[in-house]
Each structure stands twice: as structure tokens, then as C-alpha cells.
C-alpha positions in Angstrom: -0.7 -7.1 4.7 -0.3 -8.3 1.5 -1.0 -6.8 -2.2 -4.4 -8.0 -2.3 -4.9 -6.7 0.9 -3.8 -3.3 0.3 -5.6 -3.0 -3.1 -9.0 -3.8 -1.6 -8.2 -1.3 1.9 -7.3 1.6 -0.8 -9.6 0.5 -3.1 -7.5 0.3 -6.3 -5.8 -1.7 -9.1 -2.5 -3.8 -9.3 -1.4 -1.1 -11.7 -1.9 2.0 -9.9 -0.3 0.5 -6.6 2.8 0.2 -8.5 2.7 3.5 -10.2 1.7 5.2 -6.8 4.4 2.9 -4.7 6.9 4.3 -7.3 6.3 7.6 -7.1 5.9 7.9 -3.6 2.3 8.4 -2.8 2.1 5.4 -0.9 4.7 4.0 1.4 7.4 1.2 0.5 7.0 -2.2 1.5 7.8 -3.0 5.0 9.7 -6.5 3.3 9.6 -9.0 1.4 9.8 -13.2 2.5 8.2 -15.0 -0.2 6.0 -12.0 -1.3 6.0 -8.7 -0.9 3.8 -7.1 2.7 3.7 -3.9 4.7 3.1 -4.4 8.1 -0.7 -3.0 8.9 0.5 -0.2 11.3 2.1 1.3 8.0 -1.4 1.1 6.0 -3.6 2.2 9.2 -1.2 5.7 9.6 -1.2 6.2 6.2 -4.8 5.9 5.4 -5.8 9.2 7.1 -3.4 11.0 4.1 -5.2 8.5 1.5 -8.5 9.9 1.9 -7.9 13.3 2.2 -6.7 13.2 -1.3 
């Protein structure tokens, strides 16, 4: 999944991905080719913990 793929599954803004991703809220990047991605398993496990918040 890409960025703009994650921001419209969590439902938020370029910004607060970042700030979030660097704090540890939500999970690293699975890699990096020619842009950034995290694979979809890691966005489907994690969602669960998303909502609850």
C-alpha cells in the first residue's frame, strides 16, 4: 500500500501520518523501491488497534 492508500484506510492527513509514523503509533514502512509502501497485511493487523483509539 502506498501513502495515499494508507491516508484514505486511516482516514487522515499527509502530516499526521508522519507525525504518528514517527512517534510510533503507526507501524514503519514495510520498504521503500521508488516510494515508500507497507505491505497490506501490516495495515489490516494494525487497524483493529487504530480504531480502538
Amino acid at each position: 500500500m502506498r501513502i495515499g492508500d494508507v491516508l484514505t484506510v486511516l482516514e487522515i492527513s499527509h502530516q499526521t501520518l508522519y507525525k504518528k509514523e514517527e512517534s510510533g503509533e503507526i507501524p514503519q514502512r514495510d520498504g521503500k523501491d521508488t516510494r515508500p509502501y507497507w505491505h497490506s497485511r501490516t495495515i489490516r493487523e494494525f487497524l483493529p488497534k487504530w480504531r480502538q483509539r
